[in-house]
C-alpha positions as CSV (number, residue, x, y, z in Angstrom):
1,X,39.4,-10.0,-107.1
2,X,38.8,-8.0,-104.3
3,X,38.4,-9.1,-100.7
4,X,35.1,-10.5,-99.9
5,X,32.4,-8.7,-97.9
6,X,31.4,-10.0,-94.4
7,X,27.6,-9.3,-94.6
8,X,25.0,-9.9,-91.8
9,X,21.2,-9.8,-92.2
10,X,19.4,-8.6,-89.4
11,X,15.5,-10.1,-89.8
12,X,16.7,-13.0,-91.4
13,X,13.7,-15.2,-90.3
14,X,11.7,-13.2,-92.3
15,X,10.7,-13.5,-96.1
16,X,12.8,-10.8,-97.5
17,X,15.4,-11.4,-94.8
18,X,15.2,-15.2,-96.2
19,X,15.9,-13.8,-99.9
20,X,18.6,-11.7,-98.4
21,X,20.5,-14.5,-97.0
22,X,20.2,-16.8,-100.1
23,X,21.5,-14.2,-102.3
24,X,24.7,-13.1,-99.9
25,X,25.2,-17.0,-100.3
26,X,25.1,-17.3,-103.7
27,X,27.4,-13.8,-104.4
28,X,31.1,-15.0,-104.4
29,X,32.1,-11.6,-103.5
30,X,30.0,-11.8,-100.7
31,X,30.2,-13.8,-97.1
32,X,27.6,-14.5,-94.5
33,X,28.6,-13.4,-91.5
34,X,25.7,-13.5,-89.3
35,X,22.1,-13.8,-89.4
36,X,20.2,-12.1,-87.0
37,X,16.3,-12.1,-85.2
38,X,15.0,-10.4,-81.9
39,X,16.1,-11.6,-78.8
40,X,13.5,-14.8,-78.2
41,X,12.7,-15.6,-81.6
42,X,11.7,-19.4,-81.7
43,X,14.4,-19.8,-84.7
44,X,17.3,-19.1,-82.7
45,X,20.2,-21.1,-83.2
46,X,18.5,-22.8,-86.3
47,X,20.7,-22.2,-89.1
48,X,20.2,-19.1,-91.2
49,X,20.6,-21.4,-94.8
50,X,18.2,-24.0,-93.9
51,X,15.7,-21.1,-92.8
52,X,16.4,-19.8,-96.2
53,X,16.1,-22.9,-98.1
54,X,19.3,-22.3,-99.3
55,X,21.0,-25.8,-97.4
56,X,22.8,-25.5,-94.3
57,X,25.6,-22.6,-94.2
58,X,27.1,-22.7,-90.9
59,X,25.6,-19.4,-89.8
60,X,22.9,-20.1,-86.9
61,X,20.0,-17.5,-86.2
62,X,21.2,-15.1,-83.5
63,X,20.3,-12.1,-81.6
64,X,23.8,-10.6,-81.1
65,X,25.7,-9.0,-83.6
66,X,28.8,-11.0,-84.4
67,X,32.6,-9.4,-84.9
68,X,34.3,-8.5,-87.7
69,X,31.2,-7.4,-89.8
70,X,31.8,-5.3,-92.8
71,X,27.9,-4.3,-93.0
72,X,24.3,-5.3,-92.0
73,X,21.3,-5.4,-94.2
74,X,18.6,-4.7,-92.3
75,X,14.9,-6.3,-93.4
76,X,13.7,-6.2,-90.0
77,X,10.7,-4.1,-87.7
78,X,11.0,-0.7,-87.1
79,X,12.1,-1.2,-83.4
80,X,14.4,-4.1,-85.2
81,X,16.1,-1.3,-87.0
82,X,16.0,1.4,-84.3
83,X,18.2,-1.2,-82.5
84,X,20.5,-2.4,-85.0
85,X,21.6,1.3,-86.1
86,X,22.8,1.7,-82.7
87,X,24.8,-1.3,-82.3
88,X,26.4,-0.4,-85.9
89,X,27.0,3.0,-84.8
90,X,28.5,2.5,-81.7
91,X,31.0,-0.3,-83.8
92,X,31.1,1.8,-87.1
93,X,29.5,-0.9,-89.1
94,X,28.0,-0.1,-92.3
95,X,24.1,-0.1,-92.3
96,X,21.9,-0.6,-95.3
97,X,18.0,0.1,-93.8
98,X,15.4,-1.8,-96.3
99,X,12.7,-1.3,-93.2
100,X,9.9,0.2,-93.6
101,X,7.2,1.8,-91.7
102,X,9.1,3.6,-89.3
103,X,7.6,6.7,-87.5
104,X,9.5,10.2,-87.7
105,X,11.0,9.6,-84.2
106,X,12.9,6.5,-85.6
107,X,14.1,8.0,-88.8
């Protein structure tokens, strides 16, 4: 087996970032990381599992990208992404964008 994947979900409050979590949880090959939401969200520090319905994983709902992340699936806003791509650019995280609606300026 290879080694597992550290993945973070960035708009994990949300219902696809809800489905998002559950699944990394249920994928052996795959770790939860980090679950994230904007800055002021009234979930913070909730846990990202319980949110999900998928029990209590240890992971609370955050607004700063943790360490050590292997990539960030990102369910989020437009301005959500827009923000995430730079923090995973300036740490050369992997990025997969699932956002839509953004404008031509943000792509």
């Amino acid at each position: 087996m290879t080694d597992v994947i550290r993945v973070v979900v960035n708009g994990a409050a949300g219902r696809m970032g809800q489905r998002i979590v559950a699944l990394v949880h249920a994928d052996p090959e795959l770790e939860l990381a980090g679950a994230l939401e904007y800055d002021g969200h009234p979930s913070l520090g909730q846990d990202a599992g319980t949110i999900a319905g998928a029990g209590a994983l240890g992971v609370p709902l955050s607004a700063e990208l943790p360490g050590q992340v292997d990539v960030v699936i990102d369910f989020s806003t437009p301005a959500g992404l827009v923000e995430i791509a730079g923090k995973c650019l300036s740490s050369g995280t992997a990025l997969v964008a699932a956002t839509t609606g953004l404008t031509p300026e943000q792509r």
